[in-house]
N, C-alpha and C positions, 0 to 999 in steps of 0.2 A: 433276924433272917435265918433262914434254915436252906440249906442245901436238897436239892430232890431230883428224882427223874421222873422225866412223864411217861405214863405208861397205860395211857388211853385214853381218850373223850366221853362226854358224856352228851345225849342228845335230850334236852327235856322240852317236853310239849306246853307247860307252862313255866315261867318262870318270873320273877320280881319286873316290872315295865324298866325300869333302872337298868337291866342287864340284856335288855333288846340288842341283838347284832353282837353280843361279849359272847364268846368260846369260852368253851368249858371245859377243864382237862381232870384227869388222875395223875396225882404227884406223889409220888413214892419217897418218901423222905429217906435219904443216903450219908455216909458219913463221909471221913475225904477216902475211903478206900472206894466208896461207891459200894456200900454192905448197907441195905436195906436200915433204920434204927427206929421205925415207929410204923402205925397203920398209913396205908394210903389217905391222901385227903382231896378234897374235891378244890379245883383251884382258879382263878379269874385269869385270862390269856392277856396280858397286854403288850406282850410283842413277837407275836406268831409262831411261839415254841411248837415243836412235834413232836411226836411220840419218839423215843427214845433219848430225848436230849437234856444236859443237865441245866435245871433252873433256878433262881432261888425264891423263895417264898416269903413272902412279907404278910409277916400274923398280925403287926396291929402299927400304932402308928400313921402319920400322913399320908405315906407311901403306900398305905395297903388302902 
């Protein structure tokens, strides 16, 4: 898991039928100072995070 902030949505016209009704965000991956430490990545919302708040990100695994 990796720490991040959100820092925007994404709206796509197509997307996998799998991800029907799932929000789509920009997570800016942060360290515990909250200092930026990798590129943004595009991320699956499952529980209604918003634009500036911190979340954490689950790269692989059950949970992701």
């Amino acid at each position: 898991m990796r720490l991040a902030r959100v820092v925007g949505t994404v709206v796509a016209t197509r997307k996998n039928p799998k991800l029907d009704g799932a929000k789509l965000l920009l997570a800016q991956p942060v360290d515990q100072a909250g200092e930026a430490t990798g590129p943004t990545q595009l991320a699956i919302d499952g529980v209604g995070a918003g634009i500036g708040e911190l979340v954490l990100l689950v790269l692989e695994g059950r949970a992701a």
